[in-house]
N, C-alpha and C positions, 0 to 999 in steps of 0.2 A: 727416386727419392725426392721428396719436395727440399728443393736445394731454398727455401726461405726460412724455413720451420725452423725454429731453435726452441729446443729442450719438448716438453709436454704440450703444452696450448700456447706457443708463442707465435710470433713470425716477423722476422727482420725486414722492412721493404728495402731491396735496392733502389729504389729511385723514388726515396722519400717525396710524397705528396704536399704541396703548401696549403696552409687555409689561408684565402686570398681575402677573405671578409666574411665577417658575421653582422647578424641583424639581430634584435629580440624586441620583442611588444610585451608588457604587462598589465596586469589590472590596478586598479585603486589602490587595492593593501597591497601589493608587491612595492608598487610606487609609494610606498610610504614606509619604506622598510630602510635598512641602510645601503643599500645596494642603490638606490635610485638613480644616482646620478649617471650611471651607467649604462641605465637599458635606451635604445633609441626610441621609444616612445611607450606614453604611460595612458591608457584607456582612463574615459572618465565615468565609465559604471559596467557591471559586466558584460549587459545586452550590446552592446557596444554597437549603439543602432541597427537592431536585430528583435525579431521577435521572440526568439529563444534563445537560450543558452549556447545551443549545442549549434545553432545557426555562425553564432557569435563565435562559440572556440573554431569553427570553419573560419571563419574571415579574419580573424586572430592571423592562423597559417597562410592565407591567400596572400594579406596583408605583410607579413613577415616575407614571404617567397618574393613579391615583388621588392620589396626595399634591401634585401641580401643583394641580389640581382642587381640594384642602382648603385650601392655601395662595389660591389666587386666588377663594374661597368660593362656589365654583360645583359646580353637578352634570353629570352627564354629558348631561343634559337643555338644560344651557343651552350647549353645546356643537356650535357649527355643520359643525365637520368638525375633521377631525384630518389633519395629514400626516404621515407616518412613513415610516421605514425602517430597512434596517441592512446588515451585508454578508452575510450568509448567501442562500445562493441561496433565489432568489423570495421573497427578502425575509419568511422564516416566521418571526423573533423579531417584529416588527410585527402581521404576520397572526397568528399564534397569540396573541400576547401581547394585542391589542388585539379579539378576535372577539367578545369577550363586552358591549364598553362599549356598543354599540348607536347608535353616531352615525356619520356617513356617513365614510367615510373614501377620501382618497388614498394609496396606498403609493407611494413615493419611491423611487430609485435612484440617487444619486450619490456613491456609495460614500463617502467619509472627509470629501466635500464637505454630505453630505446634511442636514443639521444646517441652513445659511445656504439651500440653496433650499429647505426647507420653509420656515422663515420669510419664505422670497421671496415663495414662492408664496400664503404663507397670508395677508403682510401685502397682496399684491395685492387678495387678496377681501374682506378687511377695508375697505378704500380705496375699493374699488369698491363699497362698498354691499352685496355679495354674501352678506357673516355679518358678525355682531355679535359673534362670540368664535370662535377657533378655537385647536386644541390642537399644536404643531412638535413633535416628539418624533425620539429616535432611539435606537440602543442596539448596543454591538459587546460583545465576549467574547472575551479571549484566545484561550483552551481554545477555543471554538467556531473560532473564527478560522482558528488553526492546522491544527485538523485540516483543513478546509476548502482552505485554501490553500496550507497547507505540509507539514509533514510528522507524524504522531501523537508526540505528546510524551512515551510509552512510549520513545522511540530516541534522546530525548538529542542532535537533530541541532546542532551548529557554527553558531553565526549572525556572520555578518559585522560588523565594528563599524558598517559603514552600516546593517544590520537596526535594525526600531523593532518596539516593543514594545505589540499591540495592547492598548489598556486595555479593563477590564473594568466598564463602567458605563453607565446610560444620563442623558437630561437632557432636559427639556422645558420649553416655554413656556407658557404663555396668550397670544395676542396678541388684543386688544378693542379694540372704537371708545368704548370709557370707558375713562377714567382718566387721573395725571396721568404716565406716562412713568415710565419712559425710555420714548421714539419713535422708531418706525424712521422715516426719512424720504427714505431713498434708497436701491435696491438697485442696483447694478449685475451683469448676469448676466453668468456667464463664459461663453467658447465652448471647442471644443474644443481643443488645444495639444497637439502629441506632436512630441517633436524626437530621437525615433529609441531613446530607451534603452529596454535591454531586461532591465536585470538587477531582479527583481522585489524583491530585498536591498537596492534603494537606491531606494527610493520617492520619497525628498526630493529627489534630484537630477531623477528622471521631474517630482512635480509640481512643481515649482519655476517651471518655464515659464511654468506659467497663472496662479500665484499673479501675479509678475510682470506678466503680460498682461491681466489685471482691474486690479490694481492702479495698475495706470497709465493705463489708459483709462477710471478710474472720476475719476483727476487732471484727465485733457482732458476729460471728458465736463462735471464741474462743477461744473471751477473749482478746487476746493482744494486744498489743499497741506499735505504734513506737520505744519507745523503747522497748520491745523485741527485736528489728532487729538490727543488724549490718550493715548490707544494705539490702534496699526494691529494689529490680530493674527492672522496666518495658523494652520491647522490642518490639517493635522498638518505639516510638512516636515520636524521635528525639526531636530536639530542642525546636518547634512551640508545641508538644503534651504534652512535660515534664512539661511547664511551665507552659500549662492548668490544667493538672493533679494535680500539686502538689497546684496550686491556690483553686480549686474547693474541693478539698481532706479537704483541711485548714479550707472552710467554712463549712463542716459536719462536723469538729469538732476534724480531727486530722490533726497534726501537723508532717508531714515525712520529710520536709525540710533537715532535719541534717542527714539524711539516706539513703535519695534516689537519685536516679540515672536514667540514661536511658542506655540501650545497642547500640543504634544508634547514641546515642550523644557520647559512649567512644570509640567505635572503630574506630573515624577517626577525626584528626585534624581539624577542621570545616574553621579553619583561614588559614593553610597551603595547604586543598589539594583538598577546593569549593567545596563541598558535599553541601553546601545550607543549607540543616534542618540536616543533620545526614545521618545515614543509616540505611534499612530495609534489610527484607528478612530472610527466613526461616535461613538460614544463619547465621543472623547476630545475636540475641541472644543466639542462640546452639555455636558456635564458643568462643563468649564473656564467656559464662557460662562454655564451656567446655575448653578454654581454661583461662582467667584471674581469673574470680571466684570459680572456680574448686579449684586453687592451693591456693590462698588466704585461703579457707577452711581449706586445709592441712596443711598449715602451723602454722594454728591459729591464725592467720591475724583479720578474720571476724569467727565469731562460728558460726550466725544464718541470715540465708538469706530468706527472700521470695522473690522468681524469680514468675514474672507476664508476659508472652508473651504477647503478644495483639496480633488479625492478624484479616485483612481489608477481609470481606467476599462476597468481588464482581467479577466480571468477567466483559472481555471484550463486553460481550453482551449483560448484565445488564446495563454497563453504557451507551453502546450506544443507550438502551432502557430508557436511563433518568431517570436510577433505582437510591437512594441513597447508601449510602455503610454502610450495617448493619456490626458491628465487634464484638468482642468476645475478652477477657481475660481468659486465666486460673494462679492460682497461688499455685507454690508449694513449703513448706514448708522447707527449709534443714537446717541439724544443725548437730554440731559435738557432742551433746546429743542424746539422746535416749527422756529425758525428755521433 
């Protein structure tokens, strides 16, 4: 019997893991959002002295991997493995951006979610004895994004007021079996959730489901309740997702209202800088968490946080095959207890 598991998809770590430091980098518009003052450094255009975008979201994470690393006074030597990812196919801002550090790595895949299960995944092997330090990372790009997914930014296309606005940034952890906290001390994994949407313009309302469906079996699983938390925060739903989530959440019978939040709806003035519903992307919760909620932690600000990713598990060739867009939440547990 797995003696960690508690309830459905939960798992208690005995030997809760610390994040010993986080790093994050963003673009222009992130940096001009109200989060600014937070992230450790602000890009001053996207190529970010790079010939392409997608060169640029690589060096983004390179960038990032190295300053986690000087913040948490480690080298890449003391580094047990690294998880990462991002949304570009087979995942090449990670692979490129991370080929040169020389420590084993997992690339990740859960698109806008990717951010909370590399931390799942990495606080597992921490717990488990497996590494003494490993490195959560992740990183998205508008510009990359778009082209990618949508349409080339040459043509000016129309975006829906439910469209969100992938941010331009990346964010990583250290997570170590030293140190004194903040402690992740419970992840709960999400599972699959697709309830049939198919317009690829309203992602929040696609992941909304799952955000919801972790969230609430992360309640039965153990034990607590809204208030436990100092803040609940999903990533990305933005505007259009947050207010389904927190609606639908209400009618199972909790009440998050006074605690939660979205990561898409904090990192960008929605009235000052037309972002429409908020922002997404692997980015945009790793950034938010590694950089605003991070220090909040440290300060004593907030003690106890459950960070919930969400991330939209479609592709461009699922949709053009008239596929709906199945999504995923993971949520993990942090607290400046042990308890």
């Amino acid at each position: 019997m797995a003696a960690k598991k508690i309830g459905k998809q939960t798992v208690k770590l005995q030997n809760p893991p610390s994040i010993i430091a986080t790093a994050s980098i963003v673009g222009p518009k992130e940096g001009e959002g109200p989060l600014r003052l937070y992230f450790d450094e602000i890009i001053e255009d996207e190529f970010f002295g790079e010939k392409t975008w997608e060169k640029a979201e690589s060096k983004l994470m390179r960038e990032t991997f190295a300053k986690v690393l000087k913040k948490a006074n480690k080298t890449a030597e003391n580094i047990d493995y690294i998880f990462a990812g991002d949304l570009l196919n087979q995942c090449v801002a990670a692979n490129f951006g991370l080929r040169e550090s020389g420590v084993p790595f997992f690339g990740v895949f859960g698109a806008c979610s990717t951010m909370a299960e590399s931390m799942s995944l990495g606080s597992l092997l921490v717990d488990g004895g497996f590494a003494d330090n490993v490195v959560c990372i992740t990183s998205s790009h508008f510009c990359s994004a778009e082209k990618q997914f949508r349409f080339p930014l040459e043509l000016g296309t129309q975006r829906p007021p439910t469209a969100q606005w992938t941010v331009t940034g990346s964010g990583g952890a250290v997570i170590s079996n030293k140190g004194g906290g903040p402690y992740i001390t419970h992840i709960t994994t999400g599972k699959i959730v697709d309830m049939g949407i198919k317009d690829v313009n309203n992602m929040g309302a696609a992941m909304a489901p799952a955000a919801i469906d972790t969230i609430v079996t992360h309640f039965e699983d153990t034990g607590f309740k809204p208030e436990n938390y100092d803040l609940i925060v999903t990533g990305d739903l933005g505007a259009v997702g947050k207010e389904i989530c927190d609606e639908l959440i209400r009618e199972q019978g909790y009440n998050i209202s006074s605690v939660y939040n979205d990561c898409g709806v904090m990192i960008y003035d929605r009235k000052k800088q037309d972002t429409h519903a908020g922002g997404s992307g692997c980015g945009c919760s790793a950034t938010v968490f590694a950089g605003f909620i991070y220090k909040k932690l440290l300060e004593g600000v907030i003690n106890n946080v459950l960070f919930v990713a969400t991330g939209a598990l479609l592709s461009t060739t699922s949709s053009q095959q008239g596929e709906s867009i199945p999504s995923i939440a993971h949520a993990v547990r942090i607290s400046n207890s042990i308890s």
